[in-house]
C-alpha positions as a printed Julia matrix, in Angstrom:
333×3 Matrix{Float64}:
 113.9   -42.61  63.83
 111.3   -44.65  65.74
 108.72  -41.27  65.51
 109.14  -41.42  61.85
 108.44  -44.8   61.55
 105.05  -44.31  63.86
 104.42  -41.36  62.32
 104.78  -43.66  58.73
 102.76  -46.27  60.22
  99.57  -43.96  61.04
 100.13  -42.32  57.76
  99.36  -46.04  55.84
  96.74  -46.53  58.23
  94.95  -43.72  57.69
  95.07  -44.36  53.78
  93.89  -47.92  54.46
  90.85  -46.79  56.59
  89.48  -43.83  55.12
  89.02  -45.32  51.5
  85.55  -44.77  50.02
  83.2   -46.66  52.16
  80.31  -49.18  50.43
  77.3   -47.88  51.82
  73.98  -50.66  52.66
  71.38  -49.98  49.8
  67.62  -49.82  50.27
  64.73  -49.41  47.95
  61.95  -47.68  48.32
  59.18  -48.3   45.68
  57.13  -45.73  44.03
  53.75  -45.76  42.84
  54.72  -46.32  39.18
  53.8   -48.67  36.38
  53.78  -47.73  33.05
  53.05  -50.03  29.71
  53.19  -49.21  26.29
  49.67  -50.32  24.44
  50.57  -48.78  21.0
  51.62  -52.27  19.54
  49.66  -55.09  21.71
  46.52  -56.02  23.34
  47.96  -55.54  26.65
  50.75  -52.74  27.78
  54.11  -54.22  26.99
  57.39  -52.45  27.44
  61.14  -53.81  28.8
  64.41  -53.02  29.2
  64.12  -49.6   30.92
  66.79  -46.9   31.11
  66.0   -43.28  31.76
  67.67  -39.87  30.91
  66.48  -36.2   32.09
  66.28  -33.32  29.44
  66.0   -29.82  30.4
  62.7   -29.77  33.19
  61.55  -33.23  32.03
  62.75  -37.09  31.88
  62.58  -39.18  28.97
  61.9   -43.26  29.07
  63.87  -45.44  26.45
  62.54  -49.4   26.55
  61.81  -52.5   24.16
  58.52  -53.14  22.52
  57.9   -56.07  20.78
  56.45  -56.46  17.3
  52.71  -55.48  16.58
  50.11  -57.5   17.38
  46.57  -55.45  17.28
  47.03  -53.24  14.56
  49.12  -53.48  11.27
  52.61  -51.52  11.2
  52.06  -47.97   9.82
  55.76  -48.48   8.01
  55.35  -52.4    5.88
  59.22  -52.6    5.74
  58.56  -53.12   9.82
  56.92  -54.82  12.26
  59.72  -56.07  14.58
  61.22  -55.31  17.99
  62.23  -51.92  18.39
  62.32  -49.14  20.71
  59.25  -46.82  22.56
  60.08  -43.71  24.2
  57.73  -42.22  27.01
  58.24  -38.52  29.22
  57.34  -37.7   32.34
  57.71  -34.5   35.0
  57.41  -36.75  37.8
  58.83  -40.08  36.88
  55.65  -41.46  38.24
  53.48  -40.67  35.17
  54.71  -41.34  32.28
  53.11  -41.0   28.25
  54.32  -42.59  25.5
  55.55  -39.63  22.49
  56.7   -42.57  19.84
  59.03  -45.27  19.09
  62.42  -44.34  18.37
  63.13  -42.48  15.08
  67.03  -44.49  14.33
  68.46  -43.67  11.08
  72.05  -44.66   9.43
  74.95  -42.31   8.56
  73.36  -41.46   5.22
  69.93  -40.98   7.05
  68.2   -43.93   6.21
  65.48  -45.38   8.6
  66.76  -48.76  10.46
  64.45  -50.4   12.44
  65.25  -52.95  15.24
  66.95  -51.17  18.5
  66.0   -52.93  21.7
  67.13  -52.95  25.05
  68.75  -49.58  24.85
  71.73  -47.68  27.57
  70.81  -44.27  26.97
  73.39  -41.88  28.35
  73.98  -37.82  28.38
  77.6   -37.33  28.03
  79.51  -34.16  28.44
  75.96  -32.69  27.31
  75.42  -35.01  24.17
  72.7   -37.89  24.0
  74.39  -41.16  23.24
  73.15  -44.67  22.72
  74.33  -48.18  22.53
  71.78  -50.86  21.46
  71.54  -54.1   20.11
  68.87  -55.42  17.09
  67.24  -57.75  16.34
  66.22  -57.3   12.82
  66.83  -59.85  10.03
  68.73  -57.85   8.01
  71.04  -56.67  10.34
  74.08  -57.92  12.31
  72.18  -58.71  15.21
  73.1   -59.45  18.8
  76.51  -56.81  19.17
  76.65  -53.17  20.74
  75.95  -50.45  18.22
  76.35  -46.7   19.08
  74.05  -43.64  18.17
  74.28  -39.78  19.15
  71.07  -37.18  19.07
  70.54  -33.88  20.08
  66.78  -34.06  20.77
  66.26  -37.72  22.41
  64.02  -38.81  19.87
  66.05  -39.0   16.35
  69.29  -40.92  16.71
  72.11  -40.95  14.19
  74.29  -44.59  14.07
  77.9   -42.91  14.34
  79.09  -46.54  12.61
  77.13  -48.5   10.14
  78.12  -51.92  11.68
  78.55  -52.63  15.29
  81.09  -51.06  17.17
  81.66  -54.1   19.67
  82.18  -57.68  18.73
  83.83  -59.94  21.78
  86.54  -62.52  20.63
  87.09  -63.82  23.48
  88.54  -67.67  23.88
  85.45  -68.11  26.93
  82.35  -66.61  25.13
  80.68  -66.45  21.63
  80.99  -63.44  19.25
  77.51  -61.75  20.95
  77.31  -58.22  23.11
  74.21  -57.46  24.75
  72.72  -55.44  27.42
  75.21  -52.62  27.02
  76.17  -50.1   29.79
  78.41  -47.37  30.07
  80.32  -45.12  32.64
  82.92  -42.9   32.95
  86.49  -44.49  35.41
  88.95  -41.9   35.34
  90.11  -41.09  31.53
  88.29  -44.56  30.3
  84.54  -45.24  29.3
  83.74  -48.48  30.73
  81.34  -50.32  28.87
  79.44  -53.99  30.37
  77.64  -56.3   27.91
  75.96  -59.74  28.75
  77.35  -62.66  26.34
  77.04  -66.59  26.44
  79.65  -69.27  26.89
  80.51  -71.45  23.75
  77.63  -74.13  24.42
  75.22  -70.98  24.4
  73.69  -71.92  28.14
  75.23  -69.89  30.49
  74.3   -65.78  30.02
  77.79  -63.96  31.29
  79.37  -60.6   32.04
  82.16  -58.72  30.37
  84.4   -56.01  30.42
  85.63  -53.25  27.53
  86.93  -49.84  27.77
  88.0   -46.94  25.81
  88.91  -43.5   25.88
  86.59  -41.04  27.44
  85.65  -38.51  25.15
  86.84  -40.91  21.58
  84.23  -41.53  18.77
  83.27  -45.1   20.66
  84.22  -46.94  16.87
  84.86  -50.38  16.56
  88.73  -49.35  16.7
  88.46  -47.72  20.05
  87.39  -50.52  22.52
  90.07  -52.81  24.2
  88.25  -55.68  25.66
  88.59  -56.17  29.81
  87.59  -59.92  30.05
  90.47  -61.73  28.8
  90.42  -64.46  30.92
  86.84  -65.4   31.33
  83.36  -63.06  32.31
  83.84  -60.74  35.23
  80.67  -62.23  36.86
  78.85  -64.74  36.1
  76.0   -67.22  37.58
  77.85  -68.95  40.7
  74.28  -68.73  43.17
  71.39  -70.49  43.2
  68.83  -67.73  43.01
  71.0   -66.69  39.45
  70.17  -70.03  38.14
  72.39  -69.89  34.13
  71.89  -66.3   33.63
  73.09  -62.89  34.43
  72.8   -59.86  32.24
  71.46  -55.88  32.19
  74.23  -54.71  34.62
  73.65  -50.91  35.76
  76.01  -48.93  37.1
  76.22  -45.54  39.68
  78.65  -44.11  41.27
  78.05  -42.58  44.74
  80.4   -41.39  47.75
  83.55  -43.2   45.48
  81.72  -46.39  45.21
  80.51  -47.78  42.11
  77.15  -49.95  42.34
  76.23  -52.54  39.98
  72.61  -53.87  39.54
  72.37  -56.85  37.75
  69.26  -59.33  36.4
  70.28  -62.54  37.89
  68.33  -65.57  35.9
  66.55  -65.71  32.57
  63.38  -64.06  31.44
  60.22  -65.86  32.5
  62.23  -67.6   35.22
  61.12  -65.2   37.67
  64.13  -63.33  37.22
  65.35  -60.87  40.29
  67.71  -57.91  41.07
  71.36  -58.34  42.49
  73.92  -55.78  43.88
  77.93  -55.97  43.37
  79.8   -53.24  44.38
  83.33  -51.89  43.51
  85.35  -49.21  44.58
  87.78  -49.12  41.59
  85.09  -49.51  38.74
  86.49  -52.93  37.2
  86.44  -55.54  40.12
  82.86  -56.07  41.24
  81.94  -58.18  44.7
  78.52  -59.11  45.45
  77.3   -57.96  48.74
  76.46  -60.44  51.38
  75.23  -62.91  51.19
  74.86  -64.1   47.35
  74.49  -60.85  46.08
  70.15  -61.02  46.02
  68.85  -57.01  46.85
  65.45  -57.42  45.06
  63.03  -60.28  44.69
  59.8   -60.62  42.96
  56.75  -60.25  44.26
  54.38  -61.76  46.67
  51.39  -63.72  44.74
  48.62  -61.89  43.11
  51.21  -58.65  42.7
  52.19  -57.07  39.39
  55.7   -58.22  39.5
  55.63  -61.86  41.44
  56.77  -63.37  37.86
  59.56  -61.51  37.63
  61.26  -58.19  38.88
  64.26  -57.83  36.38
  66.36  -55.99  33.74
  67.61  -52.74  35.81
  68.21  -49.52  34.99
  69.75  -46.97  37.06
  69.4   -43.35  36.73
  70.4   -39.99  39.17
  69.06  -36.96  39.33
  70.01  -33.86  39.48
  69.89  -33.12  43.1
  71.75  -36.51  43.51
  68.73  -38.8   44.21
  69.4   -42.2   43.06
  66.74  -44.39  41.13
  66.3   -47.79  40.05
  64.07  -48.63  37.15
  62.94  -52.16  36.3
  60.65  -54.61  34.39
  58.13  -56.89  36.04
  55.17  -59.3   35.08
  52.47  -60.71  37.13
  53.17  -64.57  35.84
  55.93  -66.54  33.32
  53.73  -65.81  30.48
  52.63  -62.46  31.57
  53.0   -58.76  30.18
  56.17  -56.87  30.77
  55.93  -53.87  32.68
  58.12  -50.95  34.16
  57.73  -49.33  37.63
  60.89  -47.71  40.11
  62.72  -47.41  43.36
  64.03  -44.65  44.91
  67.53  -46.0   45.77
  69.02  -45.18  49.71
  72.39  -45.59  50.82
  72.8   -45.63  54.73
């Protein structure tokens, strides 16, 4: 009896201490920075998130409305969505802004800050607008075959938080697969509108990601939200990877144009996300008189397929500078 309990014993052990490990995470920046000039005087693009496509890797990010030339299309000349390729992910050139278009194939304009995914071998998309004629500031979803003309699979958005701790806004989406659920992460506001906040949805992997299909997470209150100092009243743009059984979370921690910077939570279940020691902080901005020492901010994460690990972000050289993208190659030791 006492050998079965030992053996018992070393058995739980065992299970406690060879759990996926969280790994210390380094970046390494690359000689990238990349600005779309199609719309303004100077280069302007945000909101990066990156896909590959056969030999070649396509950029989705936010431009902002024209300001040196006049709008070939007059029904538009918002915010919407640039895409740029690249063979290197160095050097990148712009091919156009998004072509979006509505279940009947209508042209919407308006997509910004864009989570561009390849799942089970299809392109998806989840977005939010802002265009006046549209119900702004929610998650909508899009599909495409060829990365450059998306299809809304819903006319209206397909997530709205009610939620007793936030307002009815969803932006900043992100996806990723946990077991048989798709895990999707959107940045809201509490009810007096100050405080940017995380939450939580899911719903079933491999489902038409409708309005009728997402269970929201958050119940309670925002998963994260801006407890330390260098976070100021704002986090948002969480990015997700999963690597060795550990799921990594980048996250923008304080507003645009308050020299927003990069933080790290890490989880090993996919829902309950710790910062690392000690407030979370992994990137800063830069030193004075670099590109990015107004802000380094709004992450995107992207792998490879050899399993390299890469973090893409938006940075200006000053509060009212221009908004542009570079990378890190992402180490875990």
């Amino acid at each position: 009896m006492n050998k079965i309990i030992i053996l018992a014993a070393a058995v739980a052990l065992c299970l406690s201490s060879c759990g996926p490990k969280i790994q210390k995470v380094t970046l390494e920046p690359m000689p990238m920075l990349y600005g779309d000039s199609s719309r303004t005087v100077l280069p302007f693009s945000k909101d990066p998130t990156v896909i590959r496509k056969g030999n070649e890797y396509m950029m989705y990010y936010s431009i902002k409305s024209y300001e040196k030339t006049v709008s070939p299309e007059p029904a538009h000349n918002g915010w919407d969505t640039g895409i740029a390729r690249s063979t290197d992910l160095v050097n990148w050139t712009r091919v156009c802004d998004l072509d979006l278009r509505d279940s009947k194939g209508n042209k919407i304009y308006g997509a910004v800050a864009p989570c561009v995914k390849v799942i089970d071998g299809q392109i998806h998309m989840f977005y939010q607008r802002m265009w006046e004629k549209a119900n702004n500031n929610n998650i909508w979803h899009a599909t495409s075959e060829d990365g450059i003309t998306f299809t809304n699979t819903c006319d209206t958005p397909v997530f709205v938080p009610e939620t007793s701790w936030s307002i009815n806004r969803s932006i900043d989406a992100e996806v990723y697969r946990v077991k048989d659920k798709m895990i999707l992460m959107f940045a809201t506001r509490d009810e007096t509108k100050t405080y940017q906040l995380l939450g939580m949805a899911e719903a079933p992997y491999g489902s038409d990601y409708g309005p009728d299909k997402w269970t929201l997470l958050s119940t309670k209150g925002p998963f994260l939200k801006p407890d330390m100092d260098w976070e100021m009243s704002c986090i948002e743009a969480p990015t997700v990877i999963k690597h060795k059984g550990v799921w990594y979370m980048f996250y923008a921690g304080a507003y645009n144009h308050e020299k927003q910077q990069i933080g790290l939570a890490t989880s090993t279940d996919g829902i309950n996300f710790t910062r690392i020691a000690p407030d979370g902080l992994l990137f800063t901005h830069g030193e004075e008189g670099t590109w990015n020492h107004g802000e380094s901010g709004h992450p995107g994460v992207f792998q490879d397929e050899d399993g390299q690990v890469y973090l893409f972000f938006q940075g200006k050289d000053s509060p009212d500078g221009n908004y542009m993208l570079s990378v890190c190659k992402v180490h875990f030791e």
